[in-house]
NUSEGU-845239 format. One record per residue (C-alpha): residue number from 1; residue in one letter; x, y, z. Coordinates in nm, 4 decimals, decimal comma. Layout:
N
+-----+------+----------+----------+----------+
!  nr ! rest !     east !    north !       up !
+-----+------+----------+----------+----------+
! NUM !    A !        X !        Y !        Z !
...
+-----+------+----------+----------+----------+
//
This chain:
380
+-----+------+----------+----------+----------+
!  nr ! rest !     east !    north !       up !
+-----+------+----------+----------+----------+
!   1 !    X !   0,0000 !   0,0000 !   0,0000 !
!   2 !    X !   0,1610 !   0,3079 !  -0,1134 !
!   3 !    X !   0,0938 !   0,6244 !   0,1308 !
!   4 !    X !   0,0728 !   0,9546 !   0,0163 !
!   5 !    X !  -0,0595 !   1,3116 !   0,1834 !
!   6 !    X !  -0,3226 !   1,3747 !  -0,1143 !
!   7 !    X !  -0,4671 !   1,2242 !  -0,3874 !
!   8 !    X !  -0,5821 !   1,3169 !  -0,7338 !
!   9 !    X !  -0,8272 !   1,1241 !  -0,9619 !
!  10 !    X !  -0,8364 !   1,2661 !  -1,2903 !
!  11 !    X !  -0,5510 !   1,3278 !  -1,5552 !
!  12 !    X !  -0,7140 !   1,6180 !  -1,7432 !
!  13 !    X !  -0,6214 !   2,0485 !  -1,7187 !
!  14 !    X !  -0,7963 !   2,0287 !  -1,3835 !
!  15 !    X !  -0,6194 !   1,7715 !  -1,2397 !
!  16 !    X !  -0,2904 !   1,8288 !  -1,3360 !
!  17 !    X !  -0,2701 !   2,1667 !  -1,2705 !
!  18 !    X !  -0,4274 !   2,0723 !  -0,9528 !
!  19 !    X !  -0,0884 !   1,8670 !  -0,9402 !
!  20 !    X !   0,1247 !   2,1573 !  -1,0635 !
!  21 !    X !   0,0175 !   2,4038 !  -0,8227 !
!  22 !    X !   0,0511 !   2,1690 !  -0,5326 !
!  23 !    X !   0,3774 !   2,0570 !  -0,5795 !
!  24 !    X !   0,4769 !   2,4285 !  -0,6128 !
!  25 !    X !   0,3190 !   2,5508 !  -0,3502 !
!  26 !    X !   0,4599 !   2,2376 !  -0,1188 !
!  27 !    X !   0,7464 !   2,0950 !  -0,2364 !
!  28 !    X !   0,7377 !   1,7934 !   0,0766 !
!  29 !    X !   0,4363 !   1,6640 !   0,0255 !
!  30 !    X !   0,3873 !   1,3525 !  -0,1579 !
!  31 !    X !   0,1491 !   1,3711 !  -0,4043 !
!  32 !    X !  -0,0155 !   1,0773 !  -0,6443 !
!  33 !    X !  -0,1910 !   1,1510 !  -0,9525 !
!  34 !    X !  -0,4546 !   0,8614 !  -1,1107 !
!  35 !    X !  -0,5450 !   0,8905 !  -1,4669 !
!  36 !    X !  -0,7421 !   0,6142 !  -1,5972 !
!  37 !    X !  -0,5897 !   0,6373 !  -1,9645 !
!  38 !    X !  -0,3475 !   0,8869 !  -2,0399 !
!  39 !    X !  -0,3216 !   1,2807 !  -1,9272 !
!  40 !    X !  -0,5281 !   1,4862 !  -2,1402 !
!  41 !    X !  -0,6729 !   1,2603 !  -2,3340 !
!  42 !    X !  -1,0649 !   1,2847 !  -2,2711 !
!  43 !    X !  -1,2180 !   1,6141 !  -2,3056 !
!  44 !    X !  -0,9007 !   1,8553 !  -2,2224 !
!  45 !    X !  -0,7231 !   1,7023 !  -2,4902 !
!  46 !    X !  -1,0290 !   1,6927 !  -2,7778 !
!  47 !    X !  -1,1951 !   2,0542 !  -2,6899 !
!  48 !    X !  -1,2029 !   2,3380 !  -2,9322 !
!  49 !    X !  -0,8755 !   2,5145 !  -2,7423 !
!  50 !    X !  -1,0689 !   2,7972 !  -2,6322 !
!  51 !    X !  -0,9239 !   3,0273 !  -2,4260 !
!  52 !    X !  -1,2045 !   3,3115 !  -2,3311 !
!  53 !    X !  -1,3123 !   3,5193 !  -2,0774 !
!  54 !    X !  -1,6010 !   3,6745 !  -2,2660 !
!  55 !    X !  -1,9401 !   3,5692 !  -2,2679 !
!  56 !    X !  -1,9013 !   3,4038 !  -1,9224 !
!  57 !    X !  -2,1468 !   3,3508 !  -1,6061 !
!  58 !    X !  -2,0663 !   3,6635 !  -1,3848 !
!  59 !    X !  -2,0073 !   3,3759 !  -1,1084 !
!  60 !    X !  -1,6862 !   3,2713 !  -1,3146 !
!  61 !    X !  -1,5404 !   3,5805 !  -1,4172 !
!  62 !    X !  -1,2865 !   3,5654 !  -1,1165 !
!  63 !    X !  -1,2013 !   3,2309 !  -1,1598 !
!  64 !    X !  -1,1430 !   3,3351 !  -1,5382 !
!  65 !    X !  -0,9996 !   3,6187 !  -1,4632 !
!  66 !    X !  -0,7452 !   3,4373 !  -1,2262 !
!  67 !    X !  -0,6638 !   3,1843 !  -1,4809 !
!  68 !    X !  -0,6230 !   3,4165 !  -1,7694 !
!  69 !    X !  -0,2863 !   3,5904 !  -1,5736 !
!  70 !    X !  -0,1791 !   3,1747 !  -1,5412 !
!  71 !    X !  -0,2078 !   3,1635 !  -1,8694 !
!  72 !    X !  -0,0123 !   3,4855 !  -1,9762 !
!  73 !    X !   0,2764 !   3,2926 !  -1,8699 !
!  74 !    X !   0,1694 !   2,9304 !  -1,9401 !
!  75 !    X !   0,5251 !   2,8904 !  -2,1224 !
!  76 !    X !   0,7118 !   2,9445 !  -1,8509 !
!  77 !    X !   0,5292 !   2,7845 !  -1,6276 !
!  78 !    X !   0,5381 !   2,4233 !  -1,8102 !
!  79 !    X !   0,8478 !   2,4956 !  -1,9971 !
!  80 !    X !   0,6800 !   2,3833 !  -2,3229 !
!  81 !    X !   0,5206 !   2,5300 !  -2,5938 !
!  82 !    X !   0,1397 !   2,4442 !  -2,6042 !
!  83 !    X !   0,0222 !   2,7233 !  -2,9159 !
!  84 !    X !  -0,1203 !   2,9491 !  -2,6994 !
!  85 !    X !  -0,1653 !   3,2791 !  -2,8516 !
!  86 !    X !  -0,3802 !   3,5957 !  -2,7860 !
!  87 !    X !  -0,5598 !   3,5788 !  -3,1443 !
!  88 !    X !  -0,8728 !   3,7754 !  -3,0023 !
!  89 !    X !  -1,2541 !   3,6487 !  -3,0554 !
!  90 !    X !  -1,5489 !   3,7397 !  -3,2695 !
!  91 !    X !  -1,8917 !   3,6654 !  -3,1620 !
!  92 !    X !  -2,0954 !   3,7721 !  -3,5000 !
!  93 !    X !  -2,4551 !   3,8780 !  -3,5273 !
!  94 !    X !  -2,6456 !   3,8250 !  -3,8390 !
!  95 !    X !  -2,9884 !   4,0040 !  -3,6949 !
!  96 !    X !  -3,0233 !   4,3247 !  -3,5300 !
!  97 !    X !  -3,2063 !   4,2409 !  -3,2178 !
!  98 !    X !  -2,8917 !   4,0215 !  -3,1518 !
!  99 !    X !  -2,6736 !   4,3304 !  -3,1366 !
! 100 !    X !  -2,8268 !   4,4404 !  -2,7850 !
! 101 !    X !  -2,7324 !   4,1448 !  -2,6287 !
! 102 !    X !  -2,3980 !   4,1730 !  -2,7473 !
! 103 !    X !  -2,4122 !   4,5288 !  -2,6334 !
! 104 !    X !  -2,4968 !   4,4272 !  -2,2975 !
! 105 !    X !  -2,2139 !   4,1838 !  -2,3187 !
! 106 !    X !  -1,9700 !   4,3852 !  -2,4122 !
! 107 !    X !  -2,0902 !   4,6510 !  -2,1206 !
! 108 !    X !  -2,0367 !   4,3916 !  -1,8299 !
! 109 !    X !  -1,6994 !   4,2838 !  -1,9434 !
! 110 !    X !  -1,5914 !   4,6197 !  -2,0145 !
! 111 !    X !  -1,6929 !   4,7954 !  -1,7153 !
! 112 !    X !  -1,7106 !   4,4987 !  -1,4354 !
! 113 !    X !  -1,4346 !   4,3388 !  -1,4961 !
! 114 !    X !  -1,1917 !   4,5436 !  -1,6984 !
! 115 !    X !  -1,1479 !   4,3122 !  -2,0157 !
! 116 !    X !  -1,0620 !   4,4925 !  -2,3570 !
! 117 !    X !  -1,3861 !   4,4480 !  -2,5969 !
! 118 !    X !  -1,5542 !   4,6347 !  -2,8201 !
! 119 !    X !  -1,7978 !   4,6408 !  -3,0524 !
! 120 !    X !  -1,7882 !   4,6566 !  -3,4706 !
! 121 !    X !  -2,0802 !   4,7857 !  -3,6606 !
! 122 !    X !  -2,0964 !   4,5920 !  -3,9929 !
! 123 !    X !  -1,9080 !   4,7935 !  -4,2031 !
! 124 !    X !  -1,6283 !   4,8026 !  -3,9517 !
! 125 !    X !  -1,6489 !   4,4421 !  -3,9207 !
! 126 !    X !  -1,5940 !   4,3644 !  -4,2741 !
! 127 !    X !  -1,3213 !   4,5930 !  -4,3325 !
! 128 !    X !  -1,0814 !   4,4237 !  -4,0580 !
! 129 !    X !  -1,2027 !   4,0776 !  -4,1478 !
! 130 !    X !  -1,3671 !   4,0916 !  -4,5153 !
! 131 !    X !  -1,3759 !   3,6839 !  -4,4865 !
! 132 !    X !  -1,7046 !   3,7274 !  -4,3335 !
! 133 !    X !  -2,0457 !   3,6905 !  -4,4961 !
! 134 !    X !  -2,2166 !   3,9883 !  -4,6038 !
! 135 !    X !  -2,5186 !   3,9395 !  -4,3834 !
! 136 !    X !  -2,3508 !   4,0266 !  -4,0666 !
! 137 !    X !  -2,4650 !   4,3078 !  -3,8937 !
! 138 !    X !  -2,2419 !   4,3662 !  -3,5953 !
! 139 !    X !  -1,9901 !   4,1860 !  -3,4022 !
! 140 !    X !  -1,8487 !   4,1907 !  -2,9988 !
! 141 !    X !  -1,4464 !   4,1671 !  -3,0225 !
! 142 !    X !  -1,2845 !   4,0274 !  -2,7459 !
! 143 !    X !  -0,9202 !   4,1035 !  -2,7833 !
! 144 !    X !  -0,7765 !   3,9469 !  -2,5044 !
! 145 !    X !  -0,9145 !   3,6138 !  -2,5606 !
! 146 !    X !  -0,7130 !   3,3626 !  -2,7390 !
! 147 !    X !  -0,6752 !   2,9877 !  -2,8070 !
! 148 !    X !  -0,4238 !   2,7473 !  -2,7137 !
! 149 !    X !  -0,3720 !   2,3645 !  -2,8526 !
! 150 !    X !  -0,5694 !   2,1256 !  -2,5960 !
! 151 !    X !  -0,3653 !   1,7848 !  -2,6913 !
! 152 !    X !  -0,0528 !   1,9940 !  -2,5715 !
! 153 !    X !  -0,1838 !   2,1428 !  -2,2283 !
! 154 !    X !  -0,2206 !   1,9047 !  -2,0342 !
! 155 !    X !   0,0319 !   1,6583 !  -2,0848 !
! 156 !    X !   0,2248 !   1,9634 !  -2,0669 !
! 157 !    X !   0,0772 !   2,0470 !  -1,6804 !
! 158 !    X !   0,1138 !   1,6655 !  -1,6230 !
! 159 !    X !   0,5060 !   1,6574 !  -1,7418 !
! 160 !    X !   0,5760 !   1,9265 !  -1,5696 !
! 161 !    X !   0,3692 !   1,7804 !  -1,2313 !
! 162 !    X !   0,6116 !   1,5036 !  -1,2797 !
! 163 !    X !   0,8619 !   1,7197 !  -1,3279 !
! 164 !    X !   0,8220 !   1,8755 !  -1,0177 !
! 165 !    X !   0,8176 !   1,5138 !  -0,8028 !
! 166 !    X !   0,4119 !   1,4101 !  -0,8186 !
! 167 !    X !   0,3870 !   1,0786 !  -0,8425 !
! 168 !    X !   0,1949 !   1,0640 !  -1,2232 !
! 169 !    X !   0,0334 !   0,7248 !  -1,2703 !
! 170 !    X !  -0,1647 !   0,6918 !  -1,5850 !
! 171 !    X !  -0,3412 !   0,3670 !  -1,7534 !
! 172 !    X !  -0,4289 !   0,3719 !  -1,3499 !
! 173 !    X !  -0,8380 !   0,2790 !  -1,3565 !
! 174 !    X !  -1,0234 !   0,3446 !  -1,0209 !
! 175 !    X !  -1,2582 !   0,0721 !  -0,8868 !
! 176 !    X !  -1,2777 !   0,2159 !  -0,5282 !
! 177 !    X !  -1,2666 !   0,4355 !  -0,3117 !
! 178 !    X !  -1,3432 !   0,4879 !   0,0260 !
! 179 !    X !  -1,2857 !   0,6961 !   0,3771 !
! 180 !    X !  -1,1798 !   0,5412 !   0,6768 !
! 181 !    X !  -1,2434 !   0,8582 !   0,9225 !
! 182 !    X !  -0,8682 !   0,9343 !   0,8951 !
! 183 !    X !  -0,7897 !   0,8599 !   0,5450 !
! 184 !    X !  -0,8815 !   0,8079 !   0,1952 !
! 185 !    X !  -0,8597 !   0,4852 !   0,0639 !
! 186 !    X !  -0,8327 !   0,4195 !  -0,3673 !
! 187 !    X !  -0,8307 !   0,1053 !  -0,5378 !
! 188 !    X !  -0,7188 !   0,0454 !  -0,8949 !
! 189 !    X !  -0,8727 !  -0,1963 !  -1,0761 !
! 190 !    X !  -0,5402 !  -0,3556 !  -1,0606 !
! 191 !    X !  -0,5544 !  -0,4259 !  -0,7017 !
! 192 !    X !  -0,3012 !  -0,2013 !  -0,5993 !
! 193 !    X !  -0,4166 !   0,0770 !  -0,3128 !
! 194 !    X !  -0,3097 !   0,3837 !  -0,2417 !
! 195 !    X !  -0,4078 !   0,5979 !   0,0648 !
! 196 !    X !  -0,3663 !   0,9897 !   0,1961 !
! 197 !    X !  -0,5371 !   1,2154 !   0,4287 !
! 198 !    X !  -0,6837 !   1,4302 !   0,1565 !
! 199 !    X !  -0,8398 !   1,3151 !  -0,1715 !
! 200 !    X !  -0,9087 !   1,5333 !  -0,4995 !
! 201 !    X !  -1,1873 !   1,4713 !  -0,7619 !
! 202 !    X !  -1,0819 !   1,6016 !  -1,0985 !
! 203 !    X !  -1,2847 !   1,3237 !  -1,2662 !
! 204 !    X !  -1,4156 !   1,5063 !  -1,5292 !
! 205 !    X !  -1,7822 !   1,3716 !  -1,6704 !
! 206 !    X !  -1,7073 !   1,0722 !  -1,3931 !
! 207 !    X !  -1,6608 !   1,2873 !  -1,1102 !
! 208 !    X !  -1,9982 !   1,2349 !  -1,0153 !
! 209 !    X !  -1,9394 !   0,8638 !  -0,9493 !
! 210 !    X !  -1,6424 !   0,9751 !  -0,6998 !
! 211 !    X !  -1,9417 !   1,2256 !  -0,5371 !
! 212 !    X !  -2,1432 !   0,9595 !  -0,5173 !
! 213 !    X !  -1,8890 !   0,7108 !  -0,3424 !
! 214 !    X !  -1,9639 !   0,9723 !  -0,0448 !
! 215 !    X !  -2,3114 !   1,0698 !  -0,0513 !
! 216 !    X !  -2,3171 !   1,3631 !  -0,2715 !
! 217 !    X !  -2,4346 !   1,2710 !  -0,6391 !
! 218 !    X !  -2,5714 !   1,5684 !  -0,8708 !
! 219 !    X !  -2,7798 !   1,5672 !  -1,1889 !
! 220 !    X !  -2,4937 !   1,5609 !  -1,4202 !
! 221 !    X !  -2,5562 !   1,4864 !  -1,7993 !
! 222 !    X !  -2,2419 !   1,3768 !  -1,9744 !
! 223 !    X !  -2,2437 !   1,5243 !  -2,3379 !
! 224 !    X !  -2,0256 !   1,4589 !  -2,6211 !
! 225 !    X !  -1,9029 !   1,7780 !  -2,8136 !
! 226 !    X !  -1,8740 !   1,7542 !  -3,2192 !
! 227 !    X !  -1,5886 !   1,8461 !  -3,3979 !
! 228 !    X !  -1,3730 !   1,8391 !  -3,7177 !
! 229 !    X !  -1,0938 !   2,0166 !  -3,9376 !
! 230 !    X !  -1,0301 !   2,0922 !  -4,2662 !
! 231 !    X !  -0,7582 !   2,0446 !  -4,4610 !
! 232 !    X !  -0,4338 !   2,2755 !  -4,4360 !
! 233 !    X !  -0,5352 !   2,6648 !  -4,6332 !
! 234 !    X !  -0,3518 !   2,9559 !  -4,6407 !
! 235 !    X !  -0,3502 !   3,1461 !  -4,3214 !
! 236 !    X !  -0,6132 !   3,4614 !  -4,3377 !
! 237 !    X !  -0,8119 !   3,4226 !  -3,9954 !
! 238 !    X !  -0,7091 !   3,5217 !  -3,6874 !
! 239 !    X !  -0,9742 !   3,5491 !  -3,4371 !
! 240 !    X !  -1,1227 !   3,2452 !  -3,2914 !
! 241 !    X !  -1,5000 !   3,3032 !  -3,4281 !
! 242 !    X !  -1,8853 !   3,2078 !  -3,3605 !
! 243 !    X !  -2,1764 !   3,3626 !  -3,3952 !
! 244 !    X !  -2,5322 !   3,4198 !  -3,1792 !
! 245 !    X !  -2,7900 !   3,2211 !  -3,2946 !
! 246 !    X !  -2,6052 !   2,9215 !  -3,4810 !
! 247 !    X !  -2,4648 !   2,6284 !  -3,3647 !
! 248 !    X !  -2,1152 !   2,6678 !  -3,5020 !
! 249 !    X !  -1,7847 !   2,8120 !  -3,4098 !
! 250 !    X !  -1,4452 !   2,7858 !  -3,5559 !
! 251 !    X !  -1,0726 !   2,8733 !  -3,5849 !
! 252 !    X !  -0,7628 !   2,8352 !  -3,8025 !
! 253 !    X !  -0,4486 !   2,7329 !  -3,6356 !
! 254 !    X !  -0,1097 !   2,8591 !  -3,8062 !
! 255 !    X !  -0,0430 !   2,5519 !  -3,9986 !
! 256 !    X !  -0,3694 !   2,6094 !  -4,2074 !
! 257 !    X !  -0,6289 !   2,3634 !  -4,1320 !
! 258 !    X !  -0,9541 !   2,5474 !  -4,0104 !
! 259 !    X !  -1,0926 !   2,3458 !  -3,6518 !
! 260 !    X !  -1,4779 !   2,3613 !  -3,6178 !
! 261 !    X !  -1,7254 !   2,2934 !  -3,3608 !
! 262 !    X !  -2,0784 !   2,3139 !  -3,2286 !
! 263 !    X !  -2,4052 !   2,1821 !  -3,1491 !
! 264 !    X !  -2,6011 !   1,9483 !  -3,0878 !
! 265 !    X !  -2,3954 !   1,7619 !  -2,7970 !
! 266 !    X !  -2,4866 !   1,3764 !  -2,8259 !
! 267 !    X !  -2,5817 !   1,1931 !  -2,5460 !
! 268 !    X !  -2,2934 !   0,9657 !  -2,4518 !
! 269 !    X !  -2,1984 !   0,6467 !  -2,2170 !
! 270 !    X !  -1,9386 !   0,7527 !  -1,9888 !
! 271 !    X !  -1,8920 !   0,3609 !  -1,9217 !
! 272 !    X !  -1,7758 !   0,3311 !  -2,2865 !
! 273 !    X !  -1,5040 !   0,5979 !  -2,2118 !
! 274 !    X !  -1,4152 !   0,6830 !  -2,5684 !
! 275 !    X !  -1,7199 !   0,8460 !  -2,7682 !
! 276 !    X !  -1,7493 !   0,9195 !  -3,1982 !
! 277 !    X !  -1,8559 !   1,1724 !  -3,4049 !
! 278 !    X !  -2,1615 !   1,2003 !  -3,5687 !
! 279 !    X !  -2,1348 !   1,2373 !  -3,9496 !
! 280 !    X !  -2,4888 !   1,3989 !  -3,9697 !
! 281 !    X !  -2,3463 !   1,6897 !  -3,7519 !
! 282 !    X !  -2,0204 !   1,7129 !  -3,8942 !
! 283 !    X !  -2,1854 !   1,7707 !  -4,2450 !
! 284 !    X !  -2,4090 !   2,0325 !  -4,0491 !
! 285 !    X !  -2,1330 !   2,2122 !  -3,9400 !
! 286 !    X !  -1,9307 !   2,2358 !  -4,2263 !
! 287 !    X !  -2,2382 !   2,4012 !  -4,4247 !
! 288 !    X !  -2,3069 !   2,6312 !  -4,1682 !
! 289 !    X !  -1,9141 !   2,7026 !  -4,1413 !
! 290 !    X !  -1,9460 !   2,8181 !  -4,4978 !
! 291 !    X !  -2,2670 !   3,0474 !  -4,4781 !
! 292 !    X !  -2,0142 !   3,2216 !  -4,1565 !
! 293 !    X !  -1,6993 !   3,2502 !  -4,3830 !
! 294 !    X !  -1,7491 !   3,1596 !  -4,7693 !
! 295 !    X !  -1,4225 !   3,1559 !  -4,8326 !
! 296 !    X !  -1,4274 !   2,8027 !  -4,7391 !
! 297 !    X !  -1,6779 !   2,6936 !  -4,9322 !
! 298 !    X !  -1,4184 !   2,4361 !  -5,0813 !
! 299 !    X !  -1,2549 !   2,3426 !  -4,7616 !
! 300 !    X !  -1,2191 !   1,9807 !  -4,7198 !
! 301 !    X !  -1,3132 !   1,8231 !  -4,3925 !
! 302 !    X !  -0,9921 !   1,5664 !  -4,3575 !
! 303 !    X !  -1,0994 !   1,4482 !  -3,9886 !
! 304 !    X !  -1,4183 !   1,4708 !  -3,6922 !
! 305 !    X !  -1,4248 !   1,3825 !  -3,3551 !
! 306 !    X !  -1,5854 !   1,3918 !  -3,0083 !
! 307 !    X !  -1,5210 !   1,3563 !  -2,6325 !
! 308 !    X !  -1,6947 !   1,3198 !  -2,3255 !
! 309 !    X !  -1,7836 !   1,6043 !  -2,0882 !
! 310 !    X !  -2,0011 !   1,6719 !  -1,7808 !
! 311 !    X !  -2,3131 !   1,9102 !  -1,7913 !
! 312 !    X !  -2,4637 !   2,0184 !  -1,4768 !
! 313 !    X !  -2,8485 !   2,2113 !  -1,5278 !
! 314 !    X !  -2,7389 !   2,5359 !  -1,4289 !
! 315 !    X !  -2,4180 !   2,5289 !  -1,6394 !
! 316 !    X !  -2,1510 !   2,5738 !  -1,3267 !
! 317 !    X !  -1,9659 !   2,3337 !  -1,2264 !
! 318 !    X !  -1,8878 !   2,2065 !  -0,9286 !
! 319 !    X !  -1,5872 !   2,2987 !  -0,7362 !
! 320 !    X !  -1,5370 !   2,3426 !  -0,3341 !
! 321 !    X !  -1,5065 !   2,0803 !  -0,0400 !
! 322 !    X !  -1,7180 !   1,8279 !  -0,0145 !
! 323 !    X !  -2,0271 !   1,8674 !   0,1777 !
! 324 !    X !  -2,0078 !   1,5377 !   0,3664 !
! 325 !    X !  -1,6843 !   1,3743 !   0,3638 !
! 326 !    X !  -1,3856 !   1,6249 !   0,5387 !
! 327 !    X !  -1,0736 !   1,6325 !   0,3115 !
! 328 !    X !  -1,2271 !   1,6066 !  -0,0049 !
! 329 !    X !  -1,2570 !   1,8642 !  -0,2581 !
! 330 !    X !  -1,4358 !   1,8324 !  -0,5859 !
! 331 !    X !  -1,3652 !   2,0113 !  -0,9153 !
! 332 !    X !  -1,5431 !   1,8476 !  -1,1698 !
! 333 !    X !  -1,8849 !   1,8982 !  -1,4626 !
! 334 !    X !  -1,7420 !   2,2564 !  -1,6309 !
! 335 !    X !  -2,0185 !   2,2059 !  -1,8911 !
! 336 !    X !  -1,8044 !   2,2020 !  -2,1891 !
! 337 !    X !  -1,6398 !   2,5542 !  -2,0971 !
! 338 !    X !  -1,3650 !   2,4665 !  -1,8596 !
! 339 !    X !  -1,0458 !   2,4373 !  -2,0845 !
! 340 !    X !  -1,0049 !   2,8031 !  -2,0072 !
! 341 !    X !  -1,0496 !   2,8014 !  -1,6531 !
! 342 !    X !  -0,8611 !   2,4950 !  -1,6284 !
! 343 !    X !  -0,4561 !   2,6568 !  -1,4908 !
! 344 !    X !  -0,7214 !   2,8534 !  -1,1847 !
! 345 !    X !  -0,8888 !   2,6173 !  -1,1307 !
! 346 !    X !  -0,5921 !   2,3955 !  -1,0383 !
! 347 !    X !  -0,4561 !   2,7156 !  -0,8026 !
! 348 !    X !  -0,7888 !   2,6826 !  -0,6498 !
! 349 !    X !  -0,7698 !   2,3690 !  -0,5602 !
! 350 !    X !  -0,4061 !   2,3523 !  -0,4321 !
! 351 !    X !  -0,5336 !   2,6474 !  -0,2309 !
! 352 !    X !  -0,8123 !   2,4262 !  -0,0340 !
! 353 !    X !  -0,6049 !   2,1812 !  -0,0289 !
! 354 !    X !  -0,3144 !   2,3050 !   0,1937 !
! 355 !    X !  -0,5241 !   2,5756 !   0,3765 !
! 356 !    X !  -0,9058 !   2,4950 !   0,3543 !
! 357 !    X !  -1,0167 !   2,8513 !   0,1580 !
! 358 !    X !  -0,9050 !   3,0164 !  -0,1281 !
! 359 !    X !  -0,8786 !   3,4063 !  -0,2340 !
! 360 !    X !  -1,0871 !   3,3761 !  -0,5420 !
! 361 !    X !  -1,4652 !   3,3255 !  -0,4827 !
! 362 !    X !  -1,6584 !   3,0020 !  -0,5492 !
! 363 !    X !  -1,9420 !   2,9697 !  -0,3774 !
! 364 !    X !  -2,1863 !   2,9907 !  -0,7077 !
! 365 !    X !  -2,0172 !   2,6062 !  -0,7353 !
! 366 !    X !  -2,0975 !   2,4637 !  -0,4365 !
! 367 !    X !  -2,2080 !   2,0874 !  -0,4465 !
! 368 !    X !  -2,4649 !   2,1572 !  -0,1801 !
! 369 !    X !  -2,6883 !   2,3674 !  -0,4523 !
! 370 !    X !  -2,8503 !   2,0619 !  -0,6070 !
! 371 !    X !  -2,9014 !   1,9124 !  -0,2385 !
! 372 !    X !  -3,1011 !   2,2013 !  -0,1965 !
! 373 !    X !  -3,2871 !   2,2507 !  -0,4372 !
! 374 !    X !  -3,3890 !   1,9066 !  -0,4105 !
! 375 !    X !  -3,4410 !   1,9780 !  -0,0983 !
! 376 !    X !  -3,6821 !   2,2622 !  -0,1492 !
! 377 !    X !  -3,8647 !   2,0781 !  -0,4667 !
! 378 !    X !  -3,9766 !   1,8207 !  -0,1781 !
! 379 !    X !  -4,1166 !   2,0828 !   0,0641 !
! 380 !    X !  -4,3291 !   2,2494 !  -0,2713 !
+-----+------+----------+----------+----------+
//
């Protein structure tokens, strides 16, 4: 039995900056890290690469806020190179009623929280980015948003975890796991067991199956995202783009090929672990791509893929001690939005790990919401 001061299930951004930040914060401690397959390879790995502030919940602007300066120097911090650049964002509206809301948008980040944004008229828009249909009306511009390449971040937060003296073990599949009073006990499917006074869930769209191993399950949906590339082009679009009222967002990395994305999620089988791509949507997608930017009316789709992520019904996720079990902390269901948030997120956990609180807020994601409203539902 291998002994260890805390424990982290779940190889993805969250958990291995979870890792990172630890082992930074406290060089000593011994620290294990359980990923079922290998680091990054569910949904941080096959995500779009966002990396945005805009257009958040007002709950998570801290938290984005926090993990936007991580990410300012995410290339020092993991001493690789994971793409990330500060390409700015377009959220396009092809109706005029959609331009208030963007407005409004543009309003709260601006004055609440300081973020550069502004707003285009259509003839504005055009002129800096004359790749977009005709019908558009208006655009928000984020300019400090960017994107970064999710099959590089966190292997890179896990290398450098290891790096740093955790205790990385992936292809490591949890059967059990279990708390004594004084200690957390986990169980590979291999047999072998591991135990430490403080446990981490960073189980992504099966962290509710770690809640429910102490008496705290939620109502959490896991989703499968849809997305594809094109073939390599000639470089002409910078911002990472989507519009209002259609399903479909995209980007073109610097080597060409334009990634896509959008809805609708599938419903997947977490138990099946990997999840495919639905040809129906990918076809969707690549039409609507073109009515966004015609330009690529000839772009060939060379590849499509999904994932599997955790939705929660108010779209926060959960993150904050556990409500019943002392020691454990949860960060888990981002709702398809958390590659961004994912280098906070990991400070925030380290945080409540070594001193119970942290300095950014979080109470919007407290696991004891759904208990209550359940709760409430009863008494109605």
């Amino acid at each position: 039995m291998s002994v260890y001061d805390t424990i982290i299930i779940g190889g993805g951004i969250m958990g291995c900056s979870t890792a990172l930040h630890l082992a930074r914060a406290a060089p000593r401690m011994k620290i294990a890290l359980l990923e079922r397959g290998l680091c990054g390879a569910q949904a941080s790995g096959v995500n779009f690469g966002n990396v945005r502030s805009n257009g958040r919940p007002v709950s998570q602007m801290p938290l984005s806020l926090r993990s936007r300066e991580i990410w300012s120097r995410i290339t020092e911090l993991l001493g690789a190179d994971c793409e990330y650049e500060r390409t700015g964002a377009l959220k396009i509206a092809f109706r005029d009623e959609d331009l208030a809301v963007l407005e409004g948008h543009v309003r709260e980040a601006r004055d609440g929280f300081g973020l550069a944004v502004e707003m285009l008229g259509g003839a504005s828009l055009r002129q800096l980015f004359p790749w977009i249909a005709s019908g558009a009306v208006g655009a928000r511009h984020s300019l400090d948003d960017g994107v970064a390449n999710p099959r590089l971040v966190a292997a890179a937060f896990g290398v450098a975890a290891r790096r740093q003296g955790v205790d990385v073990r992936e292809n490591f599949a949890v059967a059990s796991v279990s708390h004594s009073g004084a200690a957390f006990s986990v169980v590979g499917e291999g047999g072998a067991a591991l135990v430490a006074r403080s446990l981490v869930n960073c189980a992504g769209a099966w962290g509710n199956l770690i809640a429910s191993s102490f008496g705290e399950a939620v109502p959490m949906q896991a989703l499968g995202p849809q997305m594809g590339v094109t073939e390599p082009l000639p470089f002409f679009i910078l911002p990472s783009t989507s519009t209002v009222n259609s399903p479909i967002y995209f980007r073109q990395v610097r080597r060409g090929n334009i990634v896509f994305g959008g809805g609708p999620r599938a419903e997947v089988r977490p138990d099946l672990v990997r999840h495919y791509s639905l040809p129906e949507n990918t076809a969707r997608h690549a039409a609507l791509l073109r009515s966004v930017a015609p330009a690529l009316k000839s772009a060939r789709v060379i590849r499509a893929w999904s994932g599997i992520e955790g939705y929660l019904p108010d779209g926060l996720p959960i993150l904050g001690p556990s409500a019943t079990t002392p020691g454990l902390v949860h960060g888990f269901g981002f709702c398809g939005s958390g590659f961004q948030l994912g280098p906070g997120v990991g400070a925030v956990l380290a945080e409540l790990v070594l001193g119970g609180a942290t300095k950014t807020p979080i109470t919007a994601f407290d696991i004891c919401r759904f208990a209550q409203a359940a709760s409430q539902e009863k008494r109605a």
